[in-house]
C-alpha positions as CSV (number, residue, x, y, z in Angstrom):
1,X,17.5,-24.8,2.2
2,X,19.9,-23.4,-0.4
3,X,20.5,-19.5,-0.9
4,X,22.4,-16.7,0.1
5,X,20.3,-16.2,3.0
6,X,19.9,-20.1,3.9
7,X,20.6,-19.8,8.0
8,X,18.2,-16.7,8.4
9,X,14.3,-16.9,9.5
10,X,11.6,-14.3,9.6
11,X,8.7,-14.4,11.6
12,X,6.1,-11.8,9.3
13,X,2.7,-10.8,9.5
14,X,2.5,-9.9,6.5
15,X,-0.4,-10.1,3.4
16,X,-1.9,-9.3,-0.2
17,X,0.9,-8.2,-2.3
18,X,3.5,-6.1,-1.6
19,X,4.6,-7.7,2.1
20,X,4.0,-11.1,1.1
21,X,5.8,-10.9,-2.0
22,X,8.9,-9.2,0.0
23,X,8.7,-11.5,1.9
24,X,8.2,-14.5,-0.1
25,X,11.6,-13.0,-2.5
26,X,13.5,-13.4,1.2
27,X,12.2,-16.9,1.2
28,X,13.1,-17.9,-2.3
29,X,16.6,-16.4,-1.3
30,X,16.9,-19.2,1.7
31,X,15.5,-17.8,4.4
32,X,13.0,-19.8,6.5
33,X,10.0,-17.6,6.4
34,X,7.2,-18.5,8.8
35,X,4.0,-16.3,8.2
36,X,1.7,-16.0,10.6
37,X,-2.1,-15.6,9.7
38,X,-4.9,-14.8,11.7
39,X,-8.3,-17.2,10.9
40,X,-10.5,-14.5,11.9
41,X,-9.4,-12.0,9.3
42,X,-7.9,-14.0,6.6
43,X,-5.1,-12.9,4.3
44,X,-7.6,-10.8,1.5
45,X,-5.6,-12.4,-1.3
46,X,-7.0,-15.9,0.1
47,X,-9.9,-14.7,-0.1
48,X,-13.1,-15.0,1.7
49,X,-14.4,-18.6,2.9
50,X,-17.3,-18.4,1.1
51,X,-16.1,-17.8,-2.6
52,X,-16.2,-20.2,-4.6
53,X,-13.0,-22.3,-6.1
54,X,-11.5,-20.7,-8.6
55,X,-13.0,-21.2,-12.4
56,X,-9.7,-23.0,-13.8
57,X,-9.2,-25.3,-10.5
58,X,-13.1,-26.2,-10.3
59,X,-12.6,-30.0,-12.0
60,X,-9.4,-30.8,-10.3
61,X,-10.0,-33.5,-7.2
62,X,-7.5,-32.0,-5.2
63,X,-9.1,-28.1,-5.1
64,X,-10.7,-28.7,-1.3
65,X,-10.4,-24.8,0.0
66,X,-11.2,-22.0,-2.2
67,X,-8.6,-20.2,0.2
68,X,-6.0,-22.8,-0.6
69,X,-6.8,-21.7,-4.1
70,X,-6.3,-18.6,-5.1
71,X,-4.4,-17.8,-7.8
72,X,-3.7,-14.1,-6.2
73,X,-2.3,-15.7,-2.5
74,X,-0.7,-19.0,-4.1
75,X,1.7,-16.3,-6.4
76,X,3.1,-13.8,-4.3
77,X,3.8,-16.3,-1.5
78,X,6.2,-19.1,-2.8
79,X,8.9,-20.6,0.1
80,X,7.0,-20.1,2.9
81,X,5.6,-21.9,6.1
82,X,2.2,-20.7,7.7
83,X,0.8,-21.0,11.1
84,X,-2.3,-19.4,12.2
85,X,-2.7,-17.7,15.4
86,X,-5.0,-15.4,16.7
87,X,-3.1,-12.7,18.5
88,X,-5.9,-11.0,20.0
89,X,-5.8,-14.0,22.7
90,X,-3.4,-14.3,25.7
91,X,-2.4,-17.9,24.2
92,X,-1.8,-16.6,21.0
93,X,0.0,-14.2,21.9
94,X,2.5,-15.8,24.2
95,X,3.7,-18.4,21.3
96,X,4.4,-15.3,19.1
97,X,6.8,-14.2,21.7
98,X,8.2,-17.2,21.8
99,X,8.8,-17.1,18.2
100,X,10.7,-13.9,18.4
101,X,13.8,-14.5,19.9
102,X,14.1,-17.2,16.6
103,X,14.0,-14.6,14.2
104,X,16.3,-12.6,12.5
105,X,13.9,-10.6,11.2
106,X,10.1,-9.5,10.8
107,X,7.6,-7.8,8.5
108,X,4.4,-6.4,8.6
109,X,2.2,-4.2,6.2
110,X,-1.1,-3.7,8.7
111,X,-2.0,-0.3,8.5
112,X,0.7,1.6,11.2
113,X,-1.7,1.4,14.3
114,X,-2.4,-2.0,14.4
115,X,1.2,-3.1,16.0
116,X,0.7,-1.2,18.7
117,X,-2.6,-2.4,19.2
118,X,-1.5,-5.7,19.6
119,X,1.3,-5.0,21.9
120,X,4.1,-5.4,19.3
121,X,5.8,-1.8,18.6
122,X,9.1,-2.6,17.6
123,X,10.7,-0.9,20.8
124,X,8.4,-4.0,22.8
125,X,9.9,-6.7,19.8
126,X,13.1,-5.3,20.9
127,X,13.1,-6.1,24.8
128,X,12.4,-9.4,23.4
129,X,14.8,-9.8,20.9
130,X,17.6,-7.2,21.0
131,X,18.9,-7.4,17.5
132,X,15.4,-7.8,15.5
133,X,15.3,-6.3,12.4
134,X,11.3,-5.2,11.9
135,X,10.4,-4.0,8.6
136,X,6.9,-2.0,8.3
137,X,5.7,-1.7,4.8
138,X,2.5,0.9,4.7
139,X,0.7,3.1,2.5
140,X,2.3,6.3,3.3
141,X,4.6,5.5,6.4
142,X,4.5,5.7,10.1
143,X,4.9,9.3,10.6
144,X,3.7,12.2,8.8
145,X,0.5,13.8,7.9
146,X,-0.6,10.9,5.9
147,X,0.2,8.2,8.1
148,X,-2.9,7.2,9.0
149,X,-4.8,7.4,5.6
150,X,-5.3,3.7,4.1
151,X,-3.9,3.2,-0.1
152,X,-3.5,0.6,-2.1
153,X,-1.7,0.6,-5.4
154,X,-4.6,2.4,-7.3
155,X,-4.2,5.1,-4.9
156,X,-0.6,5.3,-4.2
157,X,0.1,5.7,-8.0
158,X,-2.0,9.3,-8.4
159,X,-0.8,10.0,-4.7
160,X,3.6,9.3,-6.1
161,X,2.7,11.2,-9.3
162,X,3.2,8.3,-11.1
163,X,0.2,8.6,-12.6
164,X,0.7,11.9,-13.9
165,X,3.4,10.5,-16.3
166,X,0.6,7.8,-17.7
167,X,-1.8,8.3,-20.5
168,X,-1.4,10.0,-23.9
169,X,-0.4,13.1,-25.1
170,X,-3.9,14.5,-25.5
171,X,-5.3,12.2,-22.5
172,X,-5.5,12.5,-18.7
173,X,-3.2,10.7,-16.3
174,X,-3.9,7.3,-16.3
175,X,-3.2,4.7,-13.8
176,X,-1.0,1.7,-14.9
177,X,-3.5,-0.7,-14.1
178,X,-0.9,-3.4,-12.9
179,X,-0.5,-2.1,-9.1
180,X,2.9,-1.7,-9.6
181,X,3.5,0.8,-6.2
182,X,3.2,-3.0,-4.6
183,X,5.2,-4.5,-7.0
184,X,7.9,-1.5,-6.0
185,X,7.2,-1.7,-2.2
186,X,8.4,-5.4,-2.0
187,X,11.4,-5.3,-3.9
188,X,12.9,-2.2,-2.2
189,X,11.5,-4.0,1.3
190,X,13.4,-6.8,0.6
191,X,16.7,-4.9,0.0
192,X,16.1,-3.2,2.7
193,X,15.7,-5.8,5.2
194,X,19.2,-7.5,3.5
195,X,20.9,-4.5,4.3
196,X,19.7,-4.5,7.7
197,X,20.3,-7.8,8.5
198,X,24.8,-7.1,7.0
199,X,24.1,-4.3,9.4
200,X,23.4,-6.3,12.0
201,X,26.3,-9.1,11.0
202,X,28.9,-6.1,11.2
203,X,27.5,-3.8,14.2
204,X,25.3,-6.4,16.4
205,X,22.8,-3.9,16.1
206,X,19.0,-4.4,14.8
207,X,16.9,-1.9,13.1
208,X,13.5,-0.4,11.9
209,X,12.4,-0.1,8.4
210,X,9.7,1.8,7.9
211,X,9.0,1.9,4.4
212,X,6.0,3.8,2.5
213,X,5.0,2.9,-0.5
214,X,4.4,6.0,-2.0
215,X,7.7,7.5,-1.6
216,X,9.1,3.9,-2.9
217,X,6.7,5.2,-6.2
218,X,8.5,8.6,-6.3
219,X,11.9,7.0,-6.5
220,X,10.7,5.2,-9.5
221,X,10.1,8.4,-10.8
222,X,12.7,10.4,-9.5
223,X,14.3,12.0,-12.8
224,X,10.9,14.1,-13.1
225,X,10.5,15.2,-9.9
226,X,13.8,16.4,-9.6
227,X,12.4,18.0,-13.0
228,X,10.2,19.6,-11.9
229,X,11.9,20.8,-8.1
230,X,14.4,21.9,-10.0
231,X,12.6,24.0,-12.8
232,X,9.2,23.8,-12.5
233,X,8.6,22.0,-15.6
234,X,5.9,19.1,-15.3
235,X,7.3,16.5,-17.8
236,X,4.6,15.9,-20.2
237,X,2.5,12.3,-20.5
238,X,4.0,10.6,-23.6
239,X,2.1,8.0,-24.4
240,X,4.3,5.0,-25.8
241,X,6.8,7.5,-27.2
242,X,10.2,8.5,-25.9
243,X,11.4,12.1,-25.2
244,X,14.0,12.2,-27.7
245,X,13.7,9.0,-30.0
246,X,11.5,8.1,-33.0
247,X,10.4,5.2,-33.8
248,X,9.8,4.2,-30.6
249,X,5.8,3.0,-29.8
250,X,3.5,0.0,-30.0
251,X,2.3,-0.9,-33.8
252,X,-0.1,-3.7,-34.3
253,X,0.6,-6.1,-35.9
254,X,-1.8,-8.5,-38.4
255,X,-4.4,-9.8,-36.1
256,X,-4.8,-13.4,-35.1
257,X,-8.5,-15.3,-35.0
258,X,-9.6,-11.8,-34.4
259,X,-7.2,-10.9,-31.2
260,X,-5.1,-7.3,-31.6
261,X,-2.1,-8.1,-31.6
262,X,1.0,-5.7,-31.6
263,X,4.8,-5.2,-31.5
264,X,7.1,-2.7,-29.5
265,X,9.8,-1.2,-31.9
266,X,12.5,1.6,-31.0
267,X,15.4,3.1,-32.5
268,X,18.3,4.2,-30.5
269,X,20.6,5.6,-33.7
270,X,20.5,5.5,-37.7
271,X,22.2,1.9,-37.7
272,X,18.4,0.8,-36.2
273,X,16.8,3.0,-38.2
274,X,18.4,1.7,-41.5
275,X,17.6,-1.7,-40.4
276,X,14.3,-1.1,-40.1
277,X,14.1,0.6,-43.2
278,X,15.5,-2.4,-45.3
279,X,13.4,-5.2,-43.4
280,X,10.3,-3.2,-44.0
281,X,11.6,-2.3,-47.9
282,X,9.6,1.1,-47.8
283,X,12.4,3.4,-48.5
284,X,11.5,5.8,-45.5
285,X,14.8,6.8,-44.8
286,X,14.5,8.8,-48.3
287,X,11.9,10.8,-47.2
288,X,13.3,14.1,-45.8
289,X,10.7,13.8,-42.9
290,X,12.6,11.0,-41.4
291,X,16.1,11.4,-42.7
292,X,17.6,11.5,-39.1
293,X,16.4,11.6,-36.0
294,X,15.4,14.9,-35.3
295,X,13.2,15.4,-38.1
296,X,11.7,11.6,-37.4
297,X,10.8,13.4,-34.2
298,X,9.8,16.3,-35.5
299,X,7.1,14.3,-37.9
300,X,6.7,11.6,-34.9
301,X,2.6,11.0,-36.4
302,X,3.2,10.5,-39.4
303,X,6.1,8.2,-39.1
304,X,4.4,6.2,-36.4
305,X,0.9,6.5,-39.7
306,X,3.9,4.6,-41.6
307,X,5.2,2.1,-39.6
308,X,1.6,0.7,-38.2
309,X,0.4,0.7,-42.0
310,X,3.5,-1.6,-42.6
311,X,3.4,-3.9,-39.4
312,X,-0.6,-4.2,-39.6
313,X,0.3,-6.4,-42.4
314,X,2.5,-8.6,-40.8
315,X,2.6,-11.4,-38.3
316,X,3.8,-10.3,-34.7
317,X,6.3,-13.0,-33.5
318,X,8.3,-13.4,-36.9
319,X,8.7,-10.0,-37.4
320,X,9.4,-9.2,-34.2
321,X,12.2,-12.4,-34.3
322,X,13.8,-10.4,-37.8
323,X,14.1,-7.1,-36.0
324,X,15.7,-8.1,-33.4
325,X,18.6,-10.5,-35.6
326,X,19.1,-7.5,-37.4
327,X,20.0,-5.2,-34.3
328,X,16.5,-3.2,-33.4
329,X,15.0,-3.0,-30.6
330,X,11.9,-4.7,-31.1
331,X,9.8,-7.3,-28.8
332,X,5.9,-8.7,-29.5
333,X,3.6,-7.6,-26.6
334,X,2.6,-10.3,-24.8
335,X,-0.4,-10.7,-22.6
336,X,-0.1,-12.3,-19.3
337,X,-1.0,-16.0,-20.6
338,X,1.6,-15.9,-23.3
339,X,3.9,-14.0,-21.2
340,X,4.1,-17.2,-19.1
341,X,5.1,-19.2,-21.8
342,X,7.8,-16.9,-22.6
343,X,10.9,-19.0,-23.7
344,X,13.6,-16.4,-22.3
345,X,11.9,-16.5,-18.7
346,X,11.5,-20.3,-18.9
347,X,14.8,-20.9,-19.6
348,X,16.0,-18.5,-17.2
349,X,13.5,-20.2,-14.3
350,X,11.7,-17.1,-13.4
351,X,8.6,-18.8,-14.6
352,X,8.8,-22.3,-12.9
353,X,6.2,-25.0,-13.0
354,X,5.0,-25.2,-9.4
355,X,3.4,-28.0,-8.0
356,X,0.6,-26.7,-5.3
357,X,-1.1,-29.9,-2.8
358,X,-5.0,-28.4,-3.9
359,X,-4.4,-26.1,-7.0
360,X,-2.2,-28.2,-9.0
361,X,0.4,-27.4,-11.9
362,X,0.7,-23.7,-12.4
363,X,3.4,-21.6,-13.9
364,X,4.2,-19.2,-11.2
365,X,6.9,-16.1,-11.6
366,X,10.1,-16.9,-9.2
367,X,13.3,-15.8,-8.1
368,X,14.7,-13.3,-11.1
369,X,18.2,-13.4,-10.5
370,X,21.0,-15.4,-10.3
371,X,23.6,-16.4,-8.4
372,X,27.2,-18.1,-8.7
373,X,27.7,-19.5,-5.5
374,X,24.8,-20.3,-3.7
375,X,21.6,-20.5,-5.9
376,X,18.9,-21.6,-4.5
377,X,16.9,-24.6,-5.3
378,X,12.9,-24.2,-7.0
379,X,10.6,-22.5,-4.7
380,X,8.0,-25.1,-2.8
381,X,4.0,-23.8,-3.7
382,X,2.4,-21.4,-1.7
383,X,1.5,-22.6,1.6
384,X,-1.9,-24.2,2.7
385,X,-3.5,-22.2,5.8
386,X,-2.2,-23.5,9.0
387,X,-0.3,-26.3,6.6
388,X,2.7,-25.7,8.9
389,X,1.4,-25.5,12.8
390,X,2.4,-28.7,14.0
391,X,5.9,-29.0,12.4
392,X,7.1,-25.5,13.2
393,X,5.5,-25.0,16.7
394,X,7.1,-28.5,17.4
395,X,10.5,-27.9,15.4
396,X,11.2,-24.5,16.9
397,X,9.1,-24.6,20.4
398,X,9.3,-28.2,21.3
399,X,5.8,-28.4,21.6
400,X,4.1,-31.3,21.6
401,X,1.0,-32.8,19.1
402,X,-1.0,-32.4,22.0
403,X,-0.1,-29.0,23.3
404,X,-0.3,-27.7,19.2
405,X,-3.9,-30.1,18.8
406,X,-5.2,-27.6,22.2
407,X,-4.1,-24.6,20.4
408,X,-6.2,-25.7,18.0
409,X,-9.0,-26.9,19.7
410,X,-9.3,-23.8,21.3
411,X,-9.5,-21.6,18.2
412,X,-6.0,-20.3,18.6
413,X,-4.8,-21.9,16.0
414,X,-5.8,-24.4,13.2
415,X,-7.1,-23.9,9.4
416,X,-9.9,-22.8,7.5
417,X,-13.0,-20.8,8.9
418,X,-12.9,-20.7,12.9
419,X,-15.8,-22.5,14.5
């Protein structure tokens, strides 16, 4: 493995989005990342055994396992190694354990009572392993009122007050529709679990993260709450508009085999505004309404009338390519399909073409950042269930076929539905 992490493992028990995509970033970063899934309960993102394989994959001779197929699983959990055991058992159990002391690190996002129920608080992970660093990513935290209310991202956006800054002027608060609380959860997990493990390089000491989404949401949105703690002011919704600058909103754009199609445009000063003004050749800027920007802002709707009358009538990419040569901020709105063909990402290799044993050729969003010194190679695909059981309970436990083939015979461990 290459990365700045490459030496580090995690053992994690984590699933759906926001843990498994923390902890698949710590994998794409070099660290060995062993998840651990139970067959009883499988991962949700997997799926359930009896759905059918996915539409796109349907035709392709390799698709075996609908829960080898998912699209949802096979994205968020790049760079990883799974084993399955079932940790309500003795047996099971007792190879976790093992495990532990060979971690650096572990993650979880069960809701907050399950750990316990298992046997596995982090004070017990530490008589095992002194140094562990266990990182607990839940809806709303493991103490508190709240603690023991389930969320997801459609709740934890309302719940952050995220949602009260979505929607139009005119309109109620709107959820984002993209989940992003998990989105949010797993990138500040995975900076926190770095910091924990420089921690432990400089103090010998371990430590426990206990992260809650929704309060990851609220930093995101920090500028209005301190707003509004500060003097009472609830920042209005806004829409696609900006609190001080006009333009700035989405304008469609001339429509293509009948699909809407639009364009993001903003001005930050009168150098974009006068650019705009000469590529669209309308002579706006010597209208008194939109001579600077105050009074653009001042007659915001009847600017933004203007500019989607002009824009309707042309085509999305090009203009969207002339903007931005002539210094405004401008960008075509993209939906997920062409977003994945994005030239920019490609050429940066956050979109990567990855190569999964069952679902086949897929772009898939990677690693987005760089590094000078140690970047690490392309992510391997997702992992298949219980894909890894032999090789890692042999590499890192010395156990042999035999012992791993009775874990499996005995429904311990092994792959797909259990018996």
């Amino acid at each position: 493995m290459s990365g700045p992490l490459a030496g580090t493992r995690g053992i994690v028990l984590t699933q759906a989005w926001a843990g498994s995509w923390c902890t698949s970033l710590l994998g794409q970063l070099g660290a060995d990342v062993v998840q651990i899934e139970v067959r009883k309960r499988p991962d949700s993102w997997r799926g359930d055994y009896a759905a059918p394989i996915p539409s796109q994959v349907r035709d392709r001779p390799t698709a075996e396992h609908p829960w080898n197929c998912n699209p949802l699983y096979n994205s968020v959990n790049l760079e990883k190694r799974c084993i399955t055991l079932d940790l309500g058992t003795v047996e099971g159990m007792a190879v976790f354990k093992r495990l532990l002391p060979l971690a650096d690190f572990c993650a979880e996002n069960f809701s907050p009572r399950v750990l316990g129920n298992f046997g596995i608080t982090y004070e017990q992970m530490r008589e095992i392993k002194a140094d562990i660093v266990l990182a607990s990513l839940s809806a709303y935290g493991h103490s508190g009122p709240w603690t023991n209310i389930p969320g997801i991202g459609g709740t934890i956006e309302p719940s952050s007050g995220m949602s009260g800054l979505l929607g139009y002027e005119d309109g109620p608060p709107l959820n984002s529709g993209q989940m992003f609380p998990d989105a949010i959860a797993a990138l500040n997990g995975c900076a926190a679990i770095i910091t924990a493990l420089r921690h432990r390089d400089l103090s010998g000491q371990g430590q426990y993260i206990d992260l809650s989404m929704m309060e990851s949401s609220l930093a995101a949105v920090g500028d209005a709450y301190l707003e509004y703690s500060m003097t009472g002011r609830q920042r209005p919704r806004l829409g696609n508009h900006h609190p001080s600058l006009a333009p700035h909103s989405i304008y469609p754009t001339r429509s293509e085999d009948g699909e809407e199609q639009w364009i993001a445009i903003a001005c930050e000063d009168d150098a974009q505004w006068a650019a705009l003004d000469e590529i669209a050749g309308q002579r706006w800027a010597q209208d008194s309404r939109f001579a600077t920007n105050a009074a653009r802002k001042q007659h915001e709707g009847d600017l933004d009338a203007a500019i989607a009358a002009w824009t309707a009538t042309q085509d999305r990419d090009d203009l969207a390519a002339r903007l931005s040569a002539a210094g405004v901020i401008a960008a075509s709105v993209l939906d997920a399909l062409e977003l994945s063909e994005d030239a920019n990402l490609r050429e940066r290799g956050v979109i990567r073409e990855i190569d999964h044993p069952e679902a086949g050729v897929f772009p898939q969003v990677t690693l987005p950042m760089h590094f000078s010194r140690t970047q690490p190679d392309a992510p391997r695909p997702a992992p298949q269930q219980g894909q890894h059981n032999h090789e890692v309970l042999a590499e890192l436990l010395g156990m042999s076929e035999a012992e791993v083939d009775a874990l499996i015979a005995s429904g311990v461990s092994g792959g797909g539905p259990p018996d």
